[in-house]
ZADREN-938986 format. One record per residue (C-alpha): residue number from 1; x, y, z; residue in one letter. Coordinates in nm, 4 decimals. Layout:
FIKE,NUM,X,Y,Z,A
...
***
This chain:
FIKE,1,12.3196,12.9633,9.2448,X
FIKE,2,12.1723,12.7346,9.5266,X
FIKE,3,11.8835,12.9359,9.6888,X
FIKE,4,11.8086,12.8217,10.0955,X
FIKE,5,11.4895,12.7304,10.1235,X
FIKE,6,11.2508,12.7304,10.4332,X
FIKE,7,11.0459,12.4437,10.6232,X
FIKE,8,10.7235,12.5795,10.4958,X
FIKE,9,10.7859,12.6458,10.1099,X
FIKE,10,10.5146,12.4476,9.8979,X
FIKE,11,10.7755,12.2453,9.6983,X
FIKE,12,10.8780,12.0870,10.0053,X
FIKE,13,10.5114,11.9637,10.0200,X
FIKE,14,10.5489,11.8617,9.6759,X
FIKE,15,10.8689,11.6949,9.6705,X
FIKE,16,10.6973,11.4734,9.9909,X
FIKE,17,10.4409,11.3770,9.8077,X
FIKE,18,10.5917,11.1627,9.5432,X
FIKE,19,10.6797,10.9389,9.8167,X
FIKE,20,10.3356,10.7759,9.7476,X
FIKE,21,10.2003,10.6649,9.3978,X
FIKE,22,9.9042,10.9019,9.3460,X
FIKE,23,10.2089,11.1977,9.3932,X
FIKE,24,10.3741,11.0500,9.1264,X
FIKE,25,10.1185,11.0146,8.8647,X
FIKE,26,9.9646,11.3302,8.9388,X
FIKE,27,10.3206,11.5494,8.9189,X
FIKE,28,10.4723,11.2976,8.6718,X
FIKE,29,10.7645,11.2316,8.8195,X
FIKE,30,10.9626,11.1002,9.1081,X
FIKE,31,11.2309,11.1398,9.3780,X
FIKE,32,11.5501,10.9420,9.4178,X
FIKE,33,11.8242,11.0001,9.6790,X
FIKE,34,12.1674,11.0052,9.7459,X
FIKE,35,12.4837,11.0921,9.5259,X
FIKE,36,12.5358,10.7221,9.4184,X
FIKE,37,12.2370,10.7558,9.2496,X
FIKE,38,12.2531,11.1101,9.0942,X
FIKE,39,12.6205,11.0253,8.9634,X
FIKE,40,12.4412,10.6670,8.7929,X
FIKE,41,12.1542,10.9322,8.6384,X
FIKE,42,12.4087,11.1523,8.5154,X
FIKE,43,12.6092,10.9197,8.3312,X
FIKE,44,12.2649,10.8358,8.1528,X
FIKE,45,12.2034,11.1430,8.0429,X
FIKE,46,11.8553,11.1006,8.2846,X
FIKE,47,11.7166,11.4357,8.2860,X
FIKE,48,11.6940,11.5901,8.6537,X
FIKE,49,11.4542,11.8631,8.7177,X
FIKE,50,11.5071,11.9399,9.0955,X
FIKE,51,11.8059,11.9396,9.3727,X
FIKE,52,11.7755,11.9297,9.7455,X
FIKE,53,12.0888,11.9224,9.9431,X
FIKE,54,12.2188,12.0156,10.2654,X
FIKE,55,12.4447,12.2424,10.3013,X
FIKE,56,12.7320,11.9558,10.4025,X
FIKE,57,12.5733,11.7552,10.0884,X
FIKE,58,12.6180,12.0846,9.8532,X
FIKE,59,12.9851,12.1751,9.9880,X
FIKE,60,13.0825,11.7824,9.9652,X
FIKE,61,12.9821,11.6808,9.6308,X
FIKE,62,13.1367,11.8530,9.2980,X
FIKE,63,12.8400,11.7088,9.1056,X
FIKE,64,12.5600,11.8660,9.2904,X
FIKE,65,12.7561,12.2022,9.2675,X
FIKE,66,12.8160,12.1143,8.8635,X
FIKE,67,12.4815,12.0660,8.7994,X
FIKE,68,12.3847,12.3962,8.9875,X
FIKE,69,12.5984,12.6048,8.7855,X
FIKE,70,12.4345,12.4159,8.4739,X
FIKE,71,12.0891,12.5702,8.5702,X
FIKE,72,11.8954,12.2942,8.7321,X
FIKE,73,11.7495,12.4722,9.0435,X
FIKE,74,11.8906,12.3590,9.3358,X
FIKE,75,11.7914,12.4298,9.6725,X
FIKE,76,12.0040,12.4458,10.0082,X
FIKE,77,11.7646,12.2315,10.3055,X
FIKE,78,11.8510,12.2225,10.6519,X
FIKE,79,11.8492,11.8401,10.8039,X
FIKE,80,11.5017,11.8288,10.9598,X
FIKE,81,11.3151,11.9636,10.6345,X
FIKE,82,11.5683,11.6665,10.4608,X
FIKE,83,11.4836,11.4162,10.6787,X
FIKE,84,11.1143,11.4941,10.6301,X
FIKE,85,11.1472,11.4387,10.2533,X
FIKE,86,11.2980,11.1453,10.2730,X
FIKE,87,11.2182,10.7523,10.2867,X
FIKE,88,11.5191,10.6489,10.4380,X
FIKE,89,11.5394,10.5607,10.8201,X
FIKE,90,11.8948,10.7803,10.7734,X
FIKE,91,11.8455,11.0229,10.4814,X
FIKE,92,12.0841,11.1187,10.2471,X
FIKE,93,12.1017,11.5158,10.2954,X
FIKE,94,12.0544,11.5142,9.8730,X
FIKE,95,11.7287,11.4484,9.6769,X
FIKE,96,11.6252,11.4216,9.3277,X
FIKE,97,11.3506,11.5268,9.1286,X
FIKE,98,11.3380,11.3262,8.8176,X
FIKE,99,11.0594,11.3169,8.5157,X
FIKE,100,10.8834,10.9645,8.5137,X
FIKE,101,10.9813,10.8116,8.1631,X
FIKE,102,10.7744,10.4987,8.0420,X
FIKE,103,10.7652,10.3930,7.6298,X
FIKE,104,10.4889,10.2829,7.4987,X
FIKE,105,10.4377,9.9257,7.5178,X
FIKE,106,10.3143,9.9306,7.0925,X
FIKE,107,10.7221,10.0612,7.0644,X
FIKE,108,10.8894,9.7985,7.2990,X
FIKE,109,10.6936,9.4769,7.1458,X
FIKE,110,10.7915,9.5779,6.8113,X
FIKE,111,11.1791,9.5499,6.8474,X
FIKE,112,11.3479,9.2264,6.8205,X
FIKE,113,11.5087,9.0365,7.0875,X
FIKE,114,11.3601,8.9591,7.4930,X
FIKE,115,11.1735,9.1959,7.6768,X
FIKE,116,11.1091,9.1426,8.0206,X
FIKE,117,10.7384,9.1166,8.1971,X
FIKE,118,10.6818,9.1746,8.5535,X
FIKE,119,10.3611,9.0134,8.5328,X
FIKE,120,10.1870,9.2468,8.8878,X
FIKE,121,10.5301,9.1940,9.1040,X
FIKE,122,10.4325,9.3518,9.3948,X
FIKE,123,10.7435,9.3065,9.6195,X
FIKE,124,11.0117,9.6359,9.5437,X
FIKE,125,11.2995,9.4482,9.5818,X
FIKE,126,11.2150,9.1693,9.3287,X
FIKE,127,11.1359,9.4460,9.0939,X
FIKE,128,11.4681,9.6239,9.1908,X
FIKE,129,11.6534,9.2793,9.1368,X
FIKE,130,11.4598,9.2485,8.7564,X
FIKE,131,11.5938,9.5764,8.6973,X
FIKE,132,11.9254,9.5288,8.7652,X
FIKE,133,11.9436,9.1574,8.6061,X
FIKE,134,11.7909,9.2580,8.3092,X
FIKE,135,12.0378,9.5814,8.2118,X
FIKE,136,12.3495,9.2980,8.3508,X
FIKE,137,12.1965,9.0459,8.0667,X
FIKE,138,12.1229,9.2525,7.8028,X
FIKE,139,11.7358,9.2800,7.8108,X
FIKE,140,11.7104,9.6880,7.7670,X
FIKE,141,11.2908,9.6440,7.7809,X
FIKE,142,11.0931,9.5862,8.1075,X
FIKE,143,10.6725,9.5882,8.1006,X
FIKE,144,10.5366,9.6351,8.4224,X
FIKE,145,10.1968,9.5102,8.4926,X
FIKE,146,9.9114,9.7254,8.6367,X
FIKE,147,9.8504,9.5825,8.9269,X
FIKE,148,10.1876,9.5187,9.0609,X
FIKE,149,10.4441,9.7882,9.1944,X
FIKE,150,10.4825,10.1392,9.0508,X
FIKE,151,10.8503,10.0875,8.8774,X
FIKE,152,10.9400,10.4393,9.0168,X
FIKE,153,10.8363,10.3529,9.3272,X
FIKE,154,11.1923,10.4533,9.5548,X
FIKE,155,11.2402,10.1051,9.6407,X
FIKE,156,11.2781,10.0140,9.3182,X
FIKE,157,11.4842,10.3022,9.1814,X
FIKE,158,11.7300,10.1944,9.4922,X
FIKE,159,11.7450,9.8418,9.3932,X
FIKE,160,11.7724,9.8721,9.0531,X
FIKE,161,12.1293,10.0624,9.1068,X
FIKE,162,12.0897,10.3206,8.8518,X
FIKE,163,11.9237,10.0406,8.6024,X
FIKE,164,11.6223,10.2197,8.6316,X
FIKE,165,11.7866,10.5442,8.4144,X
FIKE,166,11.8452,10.2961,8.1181,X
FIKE,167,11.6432,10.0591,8.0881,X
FIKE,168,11.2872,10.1435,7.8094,X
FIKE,169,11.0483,10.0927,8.0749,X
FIKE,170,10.6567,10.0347,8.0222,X
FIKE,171,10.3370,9.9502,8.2058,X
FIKE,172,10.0442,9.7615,8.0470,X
FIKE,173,9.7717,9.5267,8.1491,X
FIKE,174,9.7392,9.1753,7.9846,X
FIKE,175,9.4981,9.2834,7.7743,X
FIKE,176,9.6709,9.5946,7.6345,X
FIKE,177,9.9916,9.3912,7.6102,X
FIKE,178,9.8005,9.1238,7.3805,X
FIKE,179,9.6275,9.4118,7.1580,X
FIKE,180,9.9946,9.5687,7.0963,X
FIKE,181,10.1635,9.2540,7.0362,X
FIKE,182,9.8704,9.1102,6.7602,X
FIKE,183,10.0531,9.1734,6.4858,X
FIKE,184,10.4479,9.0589,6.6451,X
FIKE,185,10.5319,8.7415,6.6266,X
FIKE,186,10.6106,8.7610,6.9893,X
FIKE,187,10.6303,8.4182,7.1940,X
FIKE,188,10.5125,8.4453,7.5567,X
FIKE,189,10.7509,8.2112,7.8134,X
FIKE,190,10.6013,8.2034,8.1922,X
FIKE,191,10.7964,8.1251,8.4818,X
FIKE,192,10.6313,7.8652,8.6866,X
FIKE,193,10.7527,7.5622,8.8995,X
FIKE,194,10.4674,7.3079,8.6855,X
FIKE,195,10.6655,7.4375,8.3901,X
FIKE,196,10.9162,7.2103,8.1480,X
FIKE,197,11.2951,7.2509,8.1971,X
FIKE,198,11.4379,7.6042,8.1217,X
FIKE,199,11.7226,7.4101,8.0619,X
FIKE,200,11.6098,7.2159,7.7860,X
FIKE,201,11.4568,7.5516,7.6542,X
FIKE,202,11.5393,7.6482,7.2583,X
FIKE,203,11.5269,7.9889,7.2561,X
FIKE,204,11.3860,8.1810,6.9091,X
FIKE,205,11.3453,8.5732,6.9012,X
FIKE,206,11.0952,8.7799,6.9915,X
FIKE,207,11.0583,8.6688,7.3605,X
FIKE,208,10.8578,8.7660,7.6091,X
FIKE,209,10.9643,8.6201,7.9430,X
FIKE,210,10.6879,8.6842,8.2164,X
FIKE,211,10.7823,8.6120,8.5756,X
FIKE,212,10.4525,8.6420,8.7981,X
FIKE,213,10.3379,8.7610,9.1305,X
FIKE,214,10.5284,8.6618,9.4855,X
FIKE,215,10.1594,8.4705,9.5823,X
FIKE,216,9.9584,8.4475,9.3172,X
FIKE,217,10.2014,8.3419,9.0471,X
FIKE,218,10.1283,8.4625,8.6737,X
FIKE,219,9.7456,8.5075,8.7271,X
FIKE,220,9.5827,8.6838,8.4329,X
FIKE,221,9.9098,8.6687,8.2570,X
FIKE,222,9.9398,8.2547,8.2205,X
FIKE,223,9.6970,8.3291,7.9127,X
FIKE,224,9.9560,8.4932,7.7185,X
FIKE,225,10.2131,8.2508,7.7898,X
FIKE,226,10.2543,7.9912,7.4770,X
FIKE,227,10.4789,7.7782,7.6862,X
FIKE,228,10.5388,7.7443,8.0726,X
FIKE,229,10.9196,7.6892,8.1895,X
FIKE,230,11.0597,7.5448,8.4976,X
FIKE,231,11.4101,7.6076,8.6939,X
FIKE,232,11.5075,7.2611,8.7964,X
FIKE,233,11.6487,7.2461,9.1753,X
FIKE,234,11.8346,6.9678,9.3560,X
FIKE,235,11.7676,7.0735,9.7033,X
FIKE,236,11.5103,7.1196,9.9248,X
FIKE,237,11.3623,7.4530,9.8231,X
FIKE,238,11.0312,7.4376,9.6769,X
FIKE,239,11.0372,7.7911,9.5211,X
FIKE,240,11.2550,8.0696,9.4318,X
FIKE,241,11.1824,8.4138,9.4749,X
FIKE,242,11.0604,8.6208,9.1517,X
FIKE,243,11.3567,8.8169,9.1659,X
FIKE,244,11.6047,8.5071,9.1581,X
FIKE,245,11.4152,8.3463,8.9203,X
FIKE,246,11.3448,8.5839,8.6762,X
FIKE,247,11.7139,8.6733,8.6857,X
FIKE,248,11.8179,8.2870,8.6287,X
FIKE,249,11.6290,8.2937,8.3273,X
FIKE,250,11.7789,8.6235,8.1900,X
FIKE,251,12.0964,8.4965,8.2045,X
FIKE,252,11.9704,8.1579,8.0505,X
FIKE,253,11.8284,8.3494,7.7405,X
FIKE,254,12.1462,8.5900,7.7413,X
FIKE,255,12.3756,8.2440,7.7527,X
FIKE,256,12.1720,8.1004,7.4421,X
FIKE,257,12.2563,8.4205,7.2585,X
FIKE,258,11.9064,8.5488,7.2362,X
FIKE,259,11.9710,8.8839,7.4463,X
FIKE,260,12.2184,9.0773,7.2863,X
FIKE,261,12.0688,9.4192,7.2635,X
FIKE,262,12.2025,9.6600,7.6013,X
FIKE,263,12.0358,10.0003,7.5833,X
***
């Protein structure tokens, strides 16, 4: 049964502090919110460690009550302690307490088809966008790099609709990614406006397709990169953002028949 649970009780503090990345990598896992979400990490069979609900939250939602009776502790918070644990300028009333999941990157290069690098993305919402456009065109494998965004970072889980809970999800530095793809025939595609036509791209499994950072473009990553690719425009625009771009090329390699594999 749901146990009420005080202002002061240390999981509170804990719960808080995977708002920040140093929270998460210490307690190896992170915090989503709202129902929307728990009902998309439920159909994935995502495993959920933790509920906090209010009391309106709990009495509303079958599936927070379902997956109390199931076992998964569950704890009754009044608004101010769920506004506190929250990101949200209007919270939820329901958070989630999630294990982090990442595969290693050795296990994602060595399966056929397109996996997608977010060569130190920084900005959540381009990351969120990937997310999402990658699970929509098939690509089930996502590297982050190091130096970019944390892909559990809450911004990202929001974005990502639910994307996040089934997608094989990594994080590597160009140099680890190159030592674990030396013996994969794996050919490296970057995403840059100096780039030849994506259009006039022929696609040929294994691909890596590495969309770089908001400023500084694909940085230490353009070394990888066998080939540099282009999305032609007609109008004015100089650039696009990483999250439009990266998700125009998806669907270019999905269209081609090169991303067939949905996880």
């Amino acid at each position: 049964m749901a146990t009420p649970l005080g202002s002061r009780a240390e999981r509170l503090t804990a719960v808080r502090s995977l708002r920040s990345v140093k929270g998460r990598r210490e307690r190896r896992s992170f915090a989503f919110e709202g129902t929307t979400l728990l009902r998309e990490a439920r159909a994935a069979n995502f495993p959920i460690d933790e509920l906090y609900a209010t009391q309106a939250v709990y009495d509303a939602t079958p599936l927070v009550r379902q997956l109390d009776a199931e076992g998964i502790p569950t704890f009754i918070i009044e608004e101010a302690v769920a506004a506190r644990i929250s990101d949200l300028t209007t919270p939820s009333g329901m958070v989630a307490v999630a294990p982090i999941r990442l595969t290693d990157v050795e296990e994602i290069v060595g399966r056929r088809g397109t996996i997608l690098i977010l060569a130190d993305v920084n900005d959540p919402a381009n990351a969120g966008t990937l997310l999402r456009s990658a699970e929509a065109f098939g690509c089930g494998d996502v590297v982050f790099g190091r130096l970019g965004i944390d892909p559990y970072h809450p911004k990202v889980v929001r974005g990502s609709m639910g994307a996040v809970f089934r997608l094989s999800l990594s994080v590597a530095s160009p140099d680890e990614l190159t030592l674990a793809a030396s013996s994969q025939r794996l050919h490296f595609l970057g995403l840059t406006a100096a780039g030849t036509s994506l259009a006039d791209e022929r696609w040929e499994e294994p691909v890596a397709l590495v969309v770089g950072n908001e400023r500084r473009g694909l940085g230490a990553w353009e070394d990888l990169c066998e080939r540099m690719l282009a999305i032609p425009m007609a109008g004015e625009a100089e650039s696009l953002s990483a999250g439009v771009a990266g998700s125009i090329a998806l669907y270019e390699a999905m269209r081609s028949g090169l991303v067939k594999r949905v996880v």
